[in-house]
C-alpha positions in Angstrom: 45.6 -19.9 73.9 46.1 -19.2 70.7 47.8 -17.5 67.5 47.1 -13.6 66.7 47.7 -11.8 64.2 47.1 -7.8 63.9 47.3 -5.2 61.1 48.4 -1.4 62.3 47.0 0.8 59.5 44.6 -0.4 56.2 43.1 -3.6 57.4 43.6 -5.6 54.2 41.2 -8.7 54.3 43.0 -10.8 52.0 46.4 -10.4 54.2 44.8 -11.1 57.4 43.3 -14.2 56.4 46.5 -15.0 54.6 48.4 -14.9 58.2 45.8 -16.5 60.1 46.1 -19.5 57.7 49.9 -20.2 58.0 49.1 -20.2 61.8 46.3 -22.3 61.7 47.7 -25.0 63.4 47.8 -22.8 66.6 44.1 -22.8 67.6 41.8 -25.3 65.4 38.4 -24.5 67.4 37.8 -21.1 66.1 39.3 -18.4 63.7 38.0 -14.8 63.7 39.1 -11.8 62.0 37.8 -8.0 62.7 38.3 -5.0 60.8 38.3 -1.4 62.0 37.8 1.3 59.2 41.3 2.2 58.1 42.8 2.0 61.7 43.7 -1.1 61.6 42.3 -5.0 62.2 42.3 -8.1 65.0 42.5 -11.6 63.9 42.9 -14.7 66.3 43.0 -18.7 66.1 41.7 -20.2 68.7 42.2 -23.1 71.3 39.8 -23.3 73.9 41.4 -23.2 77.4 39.4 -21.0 79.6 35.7 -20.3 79.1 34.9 -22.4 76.2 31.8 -20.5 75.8 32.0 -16.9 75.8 35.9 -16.8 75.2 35.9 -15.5 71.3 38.3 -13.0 70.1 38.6 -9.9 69.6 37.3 -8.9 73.0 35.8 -6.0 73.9 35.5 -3.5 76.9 31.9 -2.3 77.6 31.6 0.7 75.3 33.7 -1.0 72.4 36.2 1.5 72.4 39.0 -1.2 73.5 39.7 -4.2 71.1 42.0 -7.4 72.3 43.5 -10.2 70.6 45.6 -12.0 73.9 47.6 -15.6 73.0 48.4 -17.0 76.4 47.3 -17.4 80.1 47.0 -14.7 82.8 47.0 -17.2 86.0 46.2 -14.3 88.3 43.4 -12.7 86.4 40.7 -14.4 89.0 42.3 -11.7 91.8 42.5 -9.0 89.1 38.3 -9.3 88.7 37.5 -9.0 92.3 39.5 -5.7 92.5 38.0 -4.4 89.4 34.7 -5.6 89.7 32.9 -2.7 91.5 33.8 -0.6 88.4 33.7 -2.6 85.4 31.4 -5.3 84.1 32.7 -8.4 82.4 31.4 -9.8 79.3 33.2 -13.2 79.7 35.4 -15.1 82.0 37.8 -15.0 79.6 41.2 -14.4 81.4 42.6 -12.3 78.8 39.3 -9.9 79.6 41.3 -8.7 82.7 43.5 -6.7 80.7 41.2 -4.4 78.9 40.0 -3.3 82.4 43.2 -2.8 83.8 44.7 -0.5 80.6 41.6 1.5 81.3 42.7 2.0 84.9 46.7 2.0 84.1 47.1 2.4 80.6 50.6 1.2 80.1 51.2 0.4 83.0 48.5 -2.6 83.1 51.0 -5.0 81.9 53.1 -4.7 85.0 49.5 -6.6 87.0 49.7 -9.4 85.0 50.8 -12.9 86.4 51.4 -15.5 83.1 52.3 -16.2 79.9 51.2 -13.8 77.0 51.5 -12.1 73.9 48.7 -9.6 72.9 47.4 -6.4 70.6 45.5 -4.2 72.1 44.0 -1.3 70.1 42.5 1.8 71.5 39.6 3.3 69.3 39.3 6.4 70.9 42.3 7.6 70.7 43.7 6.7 67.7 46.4 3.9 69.6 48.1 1.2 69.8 50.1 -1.4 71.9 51.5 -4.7 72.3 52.8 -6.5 74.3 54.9 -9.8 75.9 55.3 -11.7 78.7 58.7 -11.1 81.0 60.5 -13.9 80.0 59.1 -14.2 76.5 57.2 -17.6 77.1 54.4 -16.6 74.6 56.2 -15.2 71.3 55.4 -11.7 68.9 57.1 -11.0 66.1 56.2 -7.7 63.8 57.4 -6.1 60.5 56.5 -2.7 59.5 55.5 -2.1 55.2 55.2 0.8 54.1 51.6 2.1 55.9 51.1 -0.5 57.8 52.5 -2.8 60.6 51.9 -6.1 60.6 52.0 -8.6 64.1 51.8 -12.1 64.7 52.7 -15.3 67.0 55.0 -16.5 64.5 57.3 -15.2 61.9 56.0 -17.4 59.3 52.6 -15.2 59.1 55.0 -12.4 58.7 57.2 -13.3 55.0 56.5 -12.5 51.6 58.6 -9.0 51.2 62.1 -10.9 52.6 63.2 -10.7 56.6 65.1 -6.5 56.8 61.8 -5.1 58.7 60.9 -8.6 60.6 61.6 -7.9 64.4 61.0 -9.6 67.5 59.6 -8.0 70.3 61.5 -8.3 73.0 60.3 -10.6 76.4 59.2 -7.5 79.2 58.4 -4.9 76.9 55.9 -3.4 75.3 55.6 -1.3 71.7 53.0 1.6 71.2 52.4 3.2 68.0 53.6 6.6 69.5 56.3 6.0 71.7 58.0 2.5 70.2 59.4 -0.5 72.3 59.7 0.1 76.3 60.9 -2.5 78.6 59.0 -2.8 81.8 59.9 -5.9 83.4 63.8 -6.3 84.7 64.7 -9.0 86.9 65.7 -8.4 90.6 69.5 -8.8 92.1 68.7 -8.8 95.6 70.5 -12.0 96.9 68.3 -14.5 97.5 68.5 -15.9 101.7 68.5 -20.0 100.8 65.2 -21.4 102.5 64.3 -25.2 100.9 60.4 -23.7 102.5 60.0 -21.1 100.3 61.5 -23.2 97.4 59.2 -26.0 97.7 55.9 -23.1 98.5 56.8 -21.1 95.6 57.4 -24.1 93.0 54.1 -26.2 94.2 52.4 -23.0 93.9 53.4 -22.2 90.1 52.6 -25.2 89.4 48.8 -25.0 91.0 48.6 -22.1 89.6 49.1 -24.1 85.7 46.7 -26.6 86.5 43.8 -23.7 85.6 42.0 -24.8 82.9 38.5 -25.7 81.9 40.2 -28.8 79.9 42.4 -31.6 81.3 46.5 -31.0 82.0 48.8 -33.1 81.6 52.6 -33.2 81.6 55.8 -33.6 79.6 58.3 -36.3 81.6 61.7 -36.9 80.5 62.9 -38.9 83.2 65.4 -35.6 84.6 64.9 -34.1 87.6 62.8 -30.6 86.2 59.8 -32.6 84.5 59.8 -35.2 87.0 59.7 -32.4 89.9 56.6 -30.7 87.9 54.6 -34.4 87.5 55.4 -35.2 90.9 54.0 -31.5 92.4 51.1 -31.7 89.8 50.0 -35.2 90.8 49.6 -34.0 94.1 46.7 -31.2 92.6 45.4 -34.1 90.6 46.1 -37.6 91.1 44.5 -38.6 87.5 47.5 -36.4 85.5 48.5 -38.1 82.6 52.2 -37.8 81.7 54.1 -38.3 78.6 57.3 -39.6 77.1 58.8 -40.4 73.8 62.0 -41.7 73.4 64.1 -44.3 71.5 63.7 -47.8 72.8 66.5 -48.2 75.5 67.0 -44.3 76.1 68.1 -43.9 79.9 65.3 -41.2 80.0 62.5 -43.5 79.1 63.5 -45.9 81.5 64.1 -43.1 84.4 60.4 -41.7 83.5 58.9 -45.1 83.9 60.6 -45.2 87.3 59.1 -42.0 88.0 55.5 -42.5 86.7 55.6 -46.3 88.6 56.9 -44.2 91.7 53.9 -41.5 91.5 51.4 -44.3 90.5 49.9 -42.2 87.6 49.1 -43.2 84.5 52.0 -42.8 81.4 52.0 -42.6 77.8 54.9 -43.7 76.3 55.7 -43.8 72.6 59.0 -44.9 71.7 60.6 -43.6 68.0 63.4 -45.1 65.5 66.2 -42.7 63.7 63.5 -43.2 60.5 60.9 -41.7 62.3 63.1 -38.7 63.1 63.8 -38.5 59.6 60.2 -38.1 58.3 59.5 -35.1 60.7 62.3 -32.9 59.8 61.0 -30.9 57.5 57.6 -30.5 59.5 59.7 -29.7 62.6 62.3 -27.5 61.1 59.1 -25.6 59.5 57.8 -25.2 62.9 60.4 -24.3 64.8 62.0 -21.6 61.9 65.3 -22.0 62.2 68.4 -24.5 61.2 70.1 -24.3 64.0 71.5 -27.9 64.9 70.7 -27.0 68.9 66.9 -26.5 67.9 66.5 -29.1 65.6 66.9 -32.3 67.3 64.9 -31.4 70.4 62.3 -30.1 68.7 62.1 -33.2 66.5 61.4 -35.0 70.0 59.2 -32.0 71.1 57.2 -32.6 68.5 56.9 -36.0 68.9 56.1 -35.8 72.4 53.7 -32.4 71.7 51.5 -35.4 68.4 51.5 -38.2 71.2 50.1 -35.7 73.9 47.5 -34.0 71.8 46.4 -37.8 69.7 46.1 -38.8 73.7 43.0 -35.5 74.2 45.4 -33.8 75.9 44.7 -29.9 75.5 47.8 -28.6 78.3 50.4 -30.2 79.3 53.2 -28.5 82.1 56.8 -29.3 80.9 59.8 -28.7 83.1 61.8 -26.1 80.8 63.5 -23.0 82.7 65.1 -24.9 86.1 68.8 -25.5 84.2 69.1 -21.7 83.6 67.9 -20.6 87.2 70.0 -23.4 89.1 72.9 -24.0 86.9 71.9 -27.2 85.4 74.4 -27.7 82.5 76.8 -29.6 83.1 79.3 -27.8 81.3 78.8 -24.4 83.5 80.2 -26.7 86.3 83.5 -25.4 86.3 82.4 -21.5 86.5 83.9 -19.7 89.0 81.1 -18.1 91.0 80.9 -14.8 89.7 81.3 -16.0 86.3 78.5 -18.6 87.0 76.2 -15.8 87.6 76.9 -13.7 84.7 76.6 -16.9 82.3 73.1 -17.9 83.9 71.7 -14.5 83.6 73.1 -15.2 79.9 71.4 -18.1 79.4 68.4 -17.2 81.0 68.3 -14.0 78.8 68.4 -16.1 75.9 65.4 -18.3 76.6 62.8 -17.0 74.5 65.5 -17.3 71.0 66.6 -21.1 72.8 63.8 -23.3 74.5 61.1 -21.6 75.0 61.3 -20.9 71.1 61.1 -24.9 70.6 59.0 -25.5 73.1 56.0 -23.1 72.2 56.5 -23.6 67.5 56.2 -27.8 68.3 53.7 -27.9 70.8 51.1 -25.5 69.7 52.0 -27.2 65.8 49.8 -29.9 67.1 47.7 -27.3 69.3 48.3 -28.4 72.9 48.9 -25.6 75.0 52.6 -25.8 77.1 53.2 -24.3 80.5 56.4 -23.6 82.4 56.5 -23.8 86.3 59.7 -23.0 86.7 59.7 -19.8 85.5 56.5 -18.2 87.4 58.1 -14.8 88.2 58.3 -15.1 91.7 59.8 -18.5 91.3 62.8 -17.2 88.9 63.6 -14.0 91.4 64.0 -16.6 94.5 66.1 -19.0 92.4 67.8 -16.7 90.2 69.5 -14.9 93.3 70.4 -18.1 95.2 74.0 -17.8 96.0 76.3 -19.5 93.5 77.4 -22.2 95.6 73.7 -23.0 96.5 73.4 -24.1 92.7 76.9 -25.8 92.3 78.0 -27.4 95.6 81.2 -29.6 95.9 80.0 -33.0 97.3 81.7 -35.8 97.9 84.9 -34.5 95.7 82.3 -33.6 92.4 80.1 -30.7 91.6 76.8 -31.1 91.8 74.6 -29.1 89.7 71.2 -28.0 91.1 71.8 -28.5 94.6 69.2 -26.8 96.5 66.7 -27.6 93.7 67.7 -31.3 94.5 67.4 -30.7 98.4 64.6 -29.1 98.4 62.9 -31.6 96.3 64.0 -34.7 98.5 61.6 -37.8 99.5 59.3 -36.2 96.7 61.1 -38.8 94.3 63.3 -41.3 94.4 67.2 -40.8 95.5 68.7 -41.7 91.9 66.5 -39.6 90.0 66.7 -36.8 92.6 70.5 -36.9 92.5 70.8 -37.9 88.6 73.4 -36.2 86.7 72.1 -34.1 84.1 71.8 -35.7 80.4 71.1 -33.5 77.7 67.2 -33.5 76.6 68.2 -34.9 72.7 70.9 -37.3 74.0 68.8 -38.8 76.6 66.0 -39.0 75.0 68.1 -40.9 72.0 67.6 -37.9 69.4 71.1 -37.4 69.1 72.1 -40.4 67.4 70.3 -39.0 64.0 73.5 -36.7 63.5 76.4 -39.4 62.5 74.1 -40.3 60.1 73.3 -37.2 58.7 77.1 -36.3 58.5 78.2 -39.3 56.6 75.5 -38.2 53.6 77.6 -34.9 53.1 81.4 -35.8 51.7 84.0 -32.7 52.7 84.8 -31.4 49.4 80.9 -30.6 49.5 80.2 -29.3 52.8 83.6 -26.9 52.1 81.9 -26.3 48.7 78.7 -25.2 49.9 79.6 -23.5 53.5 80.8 -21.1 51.0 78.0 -20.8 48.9 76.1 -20.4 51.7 78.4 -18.3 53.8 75.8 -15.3 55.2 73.9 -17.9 56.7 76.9 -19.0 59.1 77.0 -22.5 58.8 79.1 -24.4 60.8 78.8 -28.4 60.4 77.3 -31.1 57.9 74.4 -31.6 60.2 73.6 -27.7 59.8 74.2 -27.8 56.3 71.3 -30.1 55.9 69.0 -28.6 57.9 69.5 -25.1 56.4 68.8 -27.0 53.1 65.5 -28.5 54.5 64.8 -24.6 56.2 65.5 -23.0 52.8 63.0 -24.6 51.3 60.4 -23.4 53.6 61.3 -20.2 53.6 62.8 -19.2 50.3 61.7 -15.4 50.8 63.7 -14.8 53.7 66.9 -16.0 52.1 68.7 -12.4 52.0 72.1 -12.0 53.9 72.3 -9.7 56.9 70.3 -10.5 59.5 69.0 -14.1 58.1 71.0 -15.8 60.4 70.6 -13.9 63.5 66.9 -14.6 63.4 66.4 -18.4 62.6 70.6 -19.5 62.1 71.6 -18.3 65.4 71.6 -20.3 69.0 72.9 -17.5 71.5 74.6 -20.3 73.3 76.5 -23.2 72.1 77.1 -21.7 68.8 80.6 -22.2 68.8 80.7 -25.7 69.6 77.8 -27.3 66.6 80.4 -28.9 65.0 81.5 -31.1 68.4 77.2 -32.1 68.7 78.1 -35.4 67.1 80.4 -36.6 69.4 78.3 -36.8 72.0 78.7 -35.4 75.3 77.6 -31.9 76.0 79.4 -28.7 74.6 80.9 -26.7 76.9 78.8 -23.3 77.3 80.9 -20.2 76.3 80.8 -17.1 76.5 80.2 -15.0 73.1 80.2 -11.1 72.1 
């Protein structure tokens, strides 16, 4: 795991190690950075995850004609060696190594063999080429900007400004760029309807989550007291009956009390850290500068992120497995409830779309801001096309004169935790946790005649409620360069769901999710 940066074209020195520093905080045990004549340079921040030893970047194949810079984990790169092994040699056991060896054998194709999370460079010395690349779903992000000779790429978009934001782009999750053919896609999600069996719901979960226990550090895990983290702490005490799991929360938050329930029920050990409004107030403007955007829906949950993520990593945790990805695959909002079925499909592939610009953006900027590597269970690939293509009403079942959401997750599940948290009604992660209650109080510092004042001052940047207003003020700060109108807002203002309903955040319950163009 860590942050990567690459130059396409002159490898400028000064740049490089520029980039590498405003990402620093992704990998802390090691920085590197390799030039390559005038065709371009590797650069790489590391966190020590898999072979602590021998695991440096850039890696290499065995002539040196192949150069690598990987952020991520490829869970299925053990089975990858033993295929390869008769014709290729292995400098490390690196599991990024995997992939040098397979473009070698596939070229382009080699992406389409890996099993993980990851974002990587690869350059091509021979022949003059280049290409990069990103996981399906987008866990692990890249974001590039082409200048003038050269192309620029790195983890974050904050290694990335200095000229303003009209050639920053994000590559998309499932595709891959090359410098002579562009972006391709080669990942799309099945629609083959999914035959309901809890069997291969419980196989397929309790084997992603196996699978994320591979590390040559200790795992841990994120619990919130809902049913997704408490699901993954449950399946990954099982592999290791020593997890630590950890939760942060306001003192009398029904999620704290729900994940002592859970941790008492498991009989593992649980690190709980419990915050005031003031606290939430001191790391805005370290959270907002993490998570690169003012959108209200980001903010507040990555303040608690971010808490959790310094709690975790202060605790020697290097990993920890969260339980992000579950609501969009089984229809776990609350507010999706009333879908018709058809509709509920079209708005969960919506949502699930929108993951990597939603929460997997939060959860990757705040936990590798205090480097501690997060994984995702719940969206293993195999995992997402079984509970993607459940049946609607496999998801949302009437019971007992209400909807539940989540049903076969919740059925599947059952005896592994106790009934009340098993059956618990969703609660939104920043109102359960307590995080919510920082917006009244950031509303009543803003009068009307000045929020009317400067929403249109500020009207490129979209913003739609005091508690925005304050954060784009905070976010502006950070990033003054980027502060151009056009696409501004549709790369750190915009939430692709909910947007229409900021203004209701401070009233409490959820927002209803609605469709948008």
């Amino acid at each position: 795991m860590c942050g990567i940066v690459g130059i396409i074209g002159p490898p400028d020195a000064e740049i490089a190690h520029e980039m590498l520093r405003r990402i620093s905080h992704r990998g802390t045990d090691d920085r590197q950075w390799r030039p390559f004549d005038r065709f371009g340079g590797l650069g790489f921040n590391r966190l020590s995850i898999i072979d602590l030893e021998r695991g440096d970047q850039p890696l290499f194949n065995e002539d040196g004609s192949l150069a690598l810079v990987c952020n991520g984990e490829v869970y299925n790169h053990a089975a990858i060696r033993r295929d390869l092994r008769s014709d290729h040699t292995f400098a490390t056991g690196s599991d990024a190594e995997v992939i040098l060896h397979l473009y070698e054998e596939y070229g382009d194709d080699a992406v389409k063999f890996l099993d993980g999370m990851f974002a990587f460079i690869l350059l091509d010395l021979r022949r003059g080429r280049v290409i990069f690349g990103r996981d399906p779903l987008g866990i692990k992000p890249l974001w590039y900007r082409g200048d003038g000779d050269a192309t620029y790429v790195a983890s974050e978009v904050k290694a990335l400004i200095g000229r303003g934001d009209e050639g920053i782009r994000e590559l998309p999750p499932g595709s891959i760029w090359t410098s002579d053919e562009g972006v391709k896609r080669y990942w799309e999600p099945s629609l083959a309807t999914t035959e309901p069996d809890f069997d291969v719901c419980r196989a397929l979960l309790t084997g992603a989550v196996r699978k994320r226990m591979m590390s040559d550090v200790g795992v841990g895990t994120f619990l919130s007291g809902g049913i997704d983290s408490s699901l993954v702490t449950a399946l990954a005490a099982r592999e290791n009956p020593n997890i630590v799991a950890y939760t942060v929360g306001m003192e009398g938050a029904p999620d704290v009390a729900m994940a002592r329930r859970v941790a008492e029920y498991l009989g593992i050990e649980h690190v709980v850290q419990t915050f005031t409004i003031d606290d939430m107030l001191a790391l805005l403007p370290d959270a907002i500068y993490h998570i690169e955007s003012y959108n209200p829906s980001m903010v507040t949950g990555a303040v608690v992120t971010y808490m959790c993520s310094r709690l975790a990593a202060d605790h020697g945790a290097k990993v920890v497995l969260c339980g992000e990805g579950a609501d969009e695959l089984f229809g776990g909002y609350s507010a999706v409830r009333a879908l018709t079925f058809l509709d509920l499909r079209r708005k969960l592939e919506e949502l699930l779309g929108a993951l990597h610009k939603t929460e997997l953006r939060r959860l990757d900027r705040l936990s590798m801001a205090t480097t501690l590597e997060a994984r995702v269970p719940f969206l293993d690939r195999e995992f997402v096309e079984y509970a993607f293509n459940l049946p609607s009403d496999e998801k949302i079942k009437q019971v007992d004169g209400r909807r539940v959401e989540k049903w076969h997750l919740r059925k599947a599940f059952e005896g592994y935790l106790p009934d009340e948290l098993i059956w618990r009604e969703k609660c939104p992660f920043d109102q359960g946790s307590g995080a919510r209650s920082l917006i009244p109080l950031i509303e009543s510092e803003v009068d009307d005649e000045t929020f009317e004042r400067k929403r249109r001052e500020y009207a490129p940047w979209n913003i739609q409620s005091k508690e925005m207003l304050r954060y784009f003020e905070i976010w502006r700060g950070h990033f003054s360069d980027l502060l151009e109108p056009g696409r501004t807002f549709d790369l750190f203002g915009d939430y692709p769901v909910l947007m229409d309903q900021i203004a209701a955040r401070g009233q409490g319950a959820e927002a209803p999710v609605e469709s948008r163009a």
